[in-house]
C-alpha positions as CSV (number, residue, x, y, z in Angstrom):
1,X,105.0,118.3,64.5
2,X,103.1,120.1,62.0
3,X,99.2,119.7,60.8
4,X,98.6,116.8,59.6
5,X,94.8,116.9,57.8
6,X,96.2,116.0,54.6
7,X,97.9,112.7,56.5
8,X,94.8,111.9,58.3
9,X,93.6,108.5,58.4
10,X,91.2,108.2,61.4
11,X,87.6,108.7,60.9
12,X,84.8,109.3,62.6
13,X,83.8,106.0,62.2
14,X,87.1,104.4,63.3
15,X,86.7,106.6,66.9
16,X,83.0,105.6,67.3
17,X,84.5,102.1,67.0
18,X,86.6,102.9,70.2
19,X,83.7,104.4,71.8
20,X,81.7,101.2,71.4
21,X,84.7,99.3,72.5
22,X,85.3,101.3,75.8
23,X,82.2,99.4,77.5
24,X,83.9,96.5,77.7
25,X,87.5,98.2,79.2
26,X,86.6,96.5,82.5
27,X,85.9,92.8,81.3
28,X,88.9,91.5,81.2
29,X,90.2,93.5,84.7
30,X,93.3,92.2,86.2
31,X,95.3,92.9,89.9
32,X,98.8,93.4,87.7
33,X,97.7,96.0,85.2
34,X,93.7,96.7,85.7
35,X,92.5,97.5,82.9
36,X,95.4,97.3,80.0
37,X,93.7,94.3,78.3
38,X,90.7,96.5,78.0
39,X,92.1,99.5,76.2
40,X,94.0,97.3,74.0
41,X,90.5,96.0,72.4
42,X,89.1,99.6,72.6
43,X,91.9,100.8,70.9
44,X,92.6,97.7,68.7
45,X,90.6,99.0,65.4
46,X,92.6,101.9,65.1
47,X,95.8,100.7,66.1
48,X,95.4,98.1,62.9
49,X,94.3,100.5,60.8
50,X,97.2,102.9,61.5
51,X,99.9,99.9,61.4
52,X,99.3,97.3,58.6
53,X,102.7,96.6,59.3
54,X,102.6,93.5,61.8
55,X,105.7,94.5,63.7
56,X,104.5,98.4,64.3
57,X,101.4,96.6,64.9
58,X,102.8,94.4,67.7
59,X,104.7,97.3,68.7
60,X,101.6,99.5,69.4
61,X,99.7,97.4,71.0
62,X,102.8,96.3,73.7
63,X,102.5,99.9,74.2
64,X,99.2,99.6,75.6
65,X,99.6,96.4,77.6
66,X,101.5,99.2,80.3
67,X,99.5,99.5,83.7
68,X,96.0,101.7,82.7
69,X,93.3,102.6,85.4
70,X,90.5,105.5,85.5
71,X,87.1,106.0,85.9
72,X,85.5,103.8,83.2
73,X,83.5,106.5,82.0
74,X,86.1,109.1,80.9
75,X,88.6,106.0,79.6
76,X,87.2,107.2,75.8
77,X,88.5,110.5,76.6
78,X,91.8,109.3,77.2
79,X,91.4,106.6,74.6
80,X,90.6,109.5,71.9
81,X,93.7,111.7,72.8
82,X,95.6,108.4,72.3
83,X,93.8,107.8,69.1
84,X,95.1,111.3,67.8
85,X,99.0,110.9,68.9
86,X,98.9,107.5,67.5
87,X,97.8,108.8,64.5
88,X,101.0,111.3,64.8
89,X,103.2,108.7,65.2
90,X,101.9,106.3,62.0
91,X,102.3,110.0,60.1
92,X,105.3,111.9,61.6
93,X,108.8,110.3,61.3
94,X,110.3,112.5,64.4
95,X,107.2,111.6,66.8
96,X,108.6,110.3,70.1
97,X,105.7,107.0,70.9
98,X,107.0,107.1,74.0
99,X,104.9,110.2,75.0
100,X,101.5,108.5,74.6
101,X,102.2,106.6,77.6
102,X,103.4,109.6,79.6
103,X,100.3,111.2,79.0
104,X,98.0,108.4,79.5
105,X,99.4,108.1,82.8
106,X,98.9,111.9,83.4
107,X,95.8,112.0,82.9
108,X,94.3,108.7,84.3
109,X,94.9,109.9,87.8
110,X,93.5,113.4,87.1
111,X,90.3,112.0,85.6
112,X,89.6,109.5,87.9
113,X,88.9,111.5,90.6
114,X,87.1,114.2,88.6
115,X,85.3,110.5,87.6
116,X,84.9,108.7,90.6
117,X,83.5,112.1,92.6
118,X,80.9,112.9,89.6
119,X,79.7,109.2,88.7
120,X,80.1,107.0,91.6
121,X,80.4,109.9,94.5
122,X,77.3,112.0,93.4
123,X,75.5,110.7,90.7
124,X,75.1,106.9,91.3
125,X,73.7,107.7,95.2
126,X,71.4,110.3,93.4
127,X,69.4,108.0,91.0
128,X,69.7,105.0,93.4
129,X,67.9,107.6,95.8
130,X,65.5,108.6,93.7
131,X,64.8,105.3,92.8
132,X,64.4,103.6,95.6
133,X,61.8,106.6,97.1
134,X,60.1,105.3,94.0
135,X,60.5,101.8,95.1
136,X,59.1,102.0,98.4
137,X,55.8,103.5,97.1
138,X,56.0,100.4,94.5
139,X,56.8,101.5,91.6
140,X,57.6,99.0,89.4
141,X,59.5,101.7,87.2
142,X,62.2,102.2,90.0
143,X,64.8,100.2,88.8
144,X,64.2,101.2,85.1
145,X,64.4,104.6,86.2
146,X,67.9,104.4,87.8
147,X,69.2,102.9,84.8
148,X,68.1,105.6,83.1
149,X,69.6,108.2,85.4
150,X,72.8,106.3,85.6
151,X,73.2,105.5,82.6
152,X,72.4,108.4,80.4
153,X,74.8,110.9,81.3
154,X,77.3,107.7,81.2
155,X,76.8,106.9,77.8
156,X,77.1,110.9,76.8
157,X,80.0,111.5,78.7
158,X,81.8,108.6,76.8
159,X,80.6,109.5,73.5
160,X,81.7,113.2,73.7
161,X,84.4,112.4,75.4
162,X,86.1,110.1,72.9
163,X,85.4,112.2,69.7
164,X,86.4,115.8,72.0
165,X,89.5,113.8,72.7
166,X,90.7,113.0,69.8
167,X,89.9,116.3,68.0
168,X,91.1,118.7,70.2
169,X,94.1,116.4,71.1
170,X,95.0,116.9,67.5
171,X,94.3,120.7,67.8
172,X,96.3,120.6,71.3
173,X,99.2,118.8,70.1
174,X,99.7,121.1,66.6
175,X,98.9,123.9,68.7
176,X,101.6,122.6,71.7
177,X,104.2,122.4,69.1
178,X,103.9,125.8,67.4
179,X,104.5,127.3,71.2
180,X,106.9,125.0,72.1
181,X,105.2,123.3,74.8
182,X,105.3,119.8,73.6
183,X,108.1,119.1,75.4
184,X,107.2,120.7,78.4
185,X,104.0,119.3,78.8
186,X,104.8,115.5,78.0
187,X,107.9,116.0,80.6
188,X,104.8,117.3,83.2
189,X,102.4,114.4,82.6
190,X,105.5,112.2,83.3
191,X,106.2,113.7,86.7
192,X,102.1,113.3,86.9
193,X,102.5,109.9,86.2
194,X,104.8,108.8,87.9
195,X,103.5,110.7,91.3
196,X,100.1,108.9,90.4
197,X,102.4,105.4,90.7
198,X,104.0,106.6,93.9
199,X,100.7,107.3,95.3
200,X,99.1,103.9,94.8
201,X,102.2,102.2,96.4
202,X,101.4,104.3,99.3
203,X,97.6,103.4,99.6
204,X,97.7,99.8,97.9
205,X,100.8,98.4,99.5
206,X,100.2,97.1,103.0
207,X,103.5,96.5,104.8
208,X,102.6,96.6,108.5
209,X,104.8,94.3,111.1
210,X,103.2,94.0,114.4
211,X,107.0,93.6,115.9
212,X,107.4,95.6,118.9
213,X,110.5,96.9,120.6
214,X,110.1,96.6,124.5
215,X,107.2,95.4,126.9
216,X,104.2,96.4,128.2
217,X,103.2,100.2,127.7
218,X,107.0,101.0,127.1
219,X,106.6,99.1,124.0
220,X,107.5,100.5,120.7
221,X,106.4,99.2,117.5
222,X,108.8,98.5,114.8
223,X,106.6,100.0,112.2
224,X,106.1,102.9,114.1
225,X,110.0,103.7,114.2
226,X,110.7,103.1,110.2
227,X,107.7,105.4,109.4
228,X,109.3,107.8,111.5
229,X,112.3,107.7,109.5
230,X,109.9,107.6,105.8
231,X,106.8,107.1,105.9
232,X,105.5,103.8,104.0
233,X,109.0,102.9,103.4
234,X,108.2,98.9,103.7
235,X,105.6,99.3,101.2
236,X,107.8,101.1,98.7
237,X,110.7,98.3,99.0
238,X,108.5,96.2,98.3
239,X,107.2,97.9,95.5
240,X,110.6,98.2,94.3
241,X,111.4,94.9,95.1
242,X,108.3,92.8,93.1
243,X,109.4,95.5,90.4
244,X,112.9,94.5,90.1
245,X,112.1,91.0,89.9
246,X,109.7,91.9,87.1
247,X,112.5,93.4,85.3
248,X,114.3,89.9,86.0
249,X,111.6,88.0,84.1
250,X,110.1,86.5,87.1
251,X,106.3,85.7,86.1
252,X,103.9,87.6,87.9
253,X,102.2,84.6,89.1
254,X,105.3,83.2,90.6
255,X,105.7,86.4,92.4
256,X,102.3,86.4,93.5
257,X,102.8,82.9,94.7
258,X,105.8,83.7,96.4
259,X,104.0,87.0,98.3
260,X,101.3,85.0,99.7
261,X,104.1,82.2,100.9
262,X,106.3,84.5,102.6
263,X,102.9,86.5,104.2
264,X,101.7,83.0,105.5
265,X,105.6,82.2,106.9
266,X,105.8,85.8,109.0
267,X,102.5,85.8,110.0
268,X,103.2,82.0,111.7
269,X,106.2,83.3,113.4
270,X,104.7,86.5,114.7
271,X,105.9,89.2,112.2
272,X,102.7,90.1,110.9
């Protein structure tokens, strides 16, 4: 990868145009891949810019219709770092497009607890405190006021964010190569990824038979003994399970269908 600033096509116009877009990431969330739908139409003006072709075009943006979730407010700093490899990729024949994913899934789990601490851990209780001590004394400024507070530091933080992203991800990347860390790194952000994955199949994925081995106080629960052996094991077969049918071609509605059928079923007979 070498610099690229006589290949550059992005401007600053084109990455204020994801900016803009990011507000809407969370319009069109879904349970199967949150908020994919929404960085494709953040990062849809410069994916078409960078592939006139139709077919690179379609390429790019199945690229971006993977699973995506973070804090809404640092999704342009992402988003701008995914700007500047895509822009790699349209310019560099030996660019591997199969990175950008690895390290959009690196850093979404990074981010969004940085994100979720600072915006909806700290700062959202703080205005909504501040404004409703104005409140109670009737200020009809209150509410005005936490927007304000809220929504200040939101808007900044995205703005920043998305150009910072994309120019120092351009910077980084350059840089990354001329150490030979490229490798390294997009191999890390995988393992990141993929432990980010792993994680929410842990949390997300209830699996919890109330099946119990014996009677009375002597009685062991079924659950109990298979977490003994791995802990959340049930939740990550299933996991693996709705994923290989996935990989079948079953339709995510027919599998969603089918979950709440066989729930319904085990938790009639006494399973669950």
């Amino acid at each position: 990868m070498t610099s690229n600033n006589e290949k550059k096509l992005l401007t600053k116009s084109d990455i204020n145009k994801v900016f803009w877009r990011s507000f809407t990431v969370n319009a069109s969330f879904n349970y199967e891949r949150q908020m994919s739908q929404g960085a494709q139409y953040a990062l849809s003006p410069i994916l078409q810019k960078l592939y006139p072709d139709k077919k690179e075009l379609g390429e790019a943006l199945q690229r971006h219709a993977e699973f995506f979730n973070t804090t809404p407010m640092l999704c342009p700093f992402i988003f701008g770092i995914t700007a500047a490899m895509e822009e790699e990729n349209a310019t560099q024949e030996d660019f591997d497009p199969n990175t950008i994913n690895s390290v959009k899934a690196g850093l979404m789990g990074p981010l969004a607890g940085i994100g979720d601490s600072v915006f909806w851990g700290t700062l959202r209780p703080l205005a909504g405190g501040i404004a409703c001590s104005l409140a109670l004394t009737g200020n009809l400024f209150a509410p005005f006021l936490f927007l304000l507070l809220f929504n200040i530091p939101n808007v900044l933080v995205r703005y920043f964010g998305c150009h910072w992203g994309y120019n120092s991800g351009m910077k980084a990347l350059n840089r990354f190569e001329e150490l030979g860390l490229t490798e390294k790194i997009f191999t890390a952000a995988a393992i990141i990824g993929l432990l980010v994955i792993g994680g929410m199949s842990a949390s997300m994925v209830s699996v919890n038979p109330v099946v119990a081995i014996g009677s009375g106080d002597n009685a062991i629960k079924l659950i109990d003994v298979i977490n003994g052996i791995m802990p959340k094991m049930l939740s990550l077969l299933t996991t693996l399970g709705v994923y290989r049918l996935l990989k079948k071609g079953t339709k995510p509605n027919t599998i969603l269908l089918g979950i709440i059928v066989v729930s319904v079923l085990l938790t009639a007979i006494g399973v669950f």
